[in-house]
N, C-alpha and C positions, 0 to 999 in steps of 0.2 A: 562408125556408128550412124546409123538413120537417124535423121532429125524425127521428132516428133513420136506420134501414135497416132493409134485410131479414134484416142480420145480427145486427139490436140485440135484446137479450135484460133483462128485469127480473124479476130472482131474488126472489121475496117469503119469507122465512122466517117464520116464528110457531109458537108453541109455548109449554110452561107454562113460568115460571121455572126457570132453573139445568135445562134439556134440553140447552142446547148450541148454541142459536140463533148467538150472537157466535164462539165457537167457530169454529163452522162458514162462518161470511160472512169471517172473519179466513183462512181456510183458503184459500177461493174468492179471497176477495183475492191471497194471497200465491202463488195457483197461477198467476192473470190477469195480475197487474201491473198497471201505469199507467193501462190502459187502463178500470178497472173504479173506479165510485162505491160507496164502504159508506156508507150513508146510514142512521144510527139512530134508529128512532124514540123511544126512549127519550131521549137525547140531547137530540133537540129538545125532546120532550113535555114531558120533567121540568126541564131545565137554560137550554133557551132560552127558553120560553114559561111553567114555572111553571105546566102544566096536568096536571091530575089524568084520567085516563085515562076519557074518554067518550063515548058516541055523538056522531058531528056537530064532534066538536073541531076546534081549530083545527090541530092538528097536522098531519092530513091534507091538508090545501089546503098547508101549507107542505110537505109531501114530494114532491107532486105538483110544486109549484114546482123544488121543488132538483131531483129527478130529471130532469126536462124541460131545466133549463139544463148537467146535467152530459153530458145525452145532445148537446145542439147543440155544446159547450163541445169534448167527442170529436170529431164529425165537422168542425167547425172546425179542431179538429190535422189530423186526417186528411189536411183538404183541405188544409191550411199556409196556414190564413185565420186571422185575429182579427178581433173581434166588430167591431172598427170598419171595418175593410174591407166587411163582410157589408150596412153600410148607406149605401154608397154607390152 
């Protein structure tokens, strides 16, 4: 299955401390609904993985990962499939 569609969209915020980042993806959340991933990198960075913010981390390969299974995870509702159906 393709990830995604022509209508899938990946919002990247960044910015310095305390601008408004969370703010603002809480905002886009709460405008979207269900349908939309907030996916922190802080969260993972600092709380999953216990890594200190650096070129090449591992963080990245793990957002890469969650983003990609949140986008199949959508169009799987969409279509009113679950993932076990998809592999058969």
């Amino acid at each position: 299955m393709r990830t995604g569609s022509p209508d899938t969209r990946l919002i990247v915020l960044r910015g310095n401390s305390g601008s408004g980042k969370t703010s603002v993806a809480r905002a886009v959340r709460a405008a979207y609904g269900r349908g939309l991933a907030l996916v922190g990198q802080d969260v993972i960075r600092r709380e999953l993985l216990r890594e200190r913010d650096v070129d090449g981390g591992v963080n990245i390969g793990l957002i890469d990962t969650i983003v990609r299974e949140a986008s199949v995870r959508q169009a799987l509702r969409q279509a009113r499939l679950t993932p076990a159906q998809t592999n058969q």
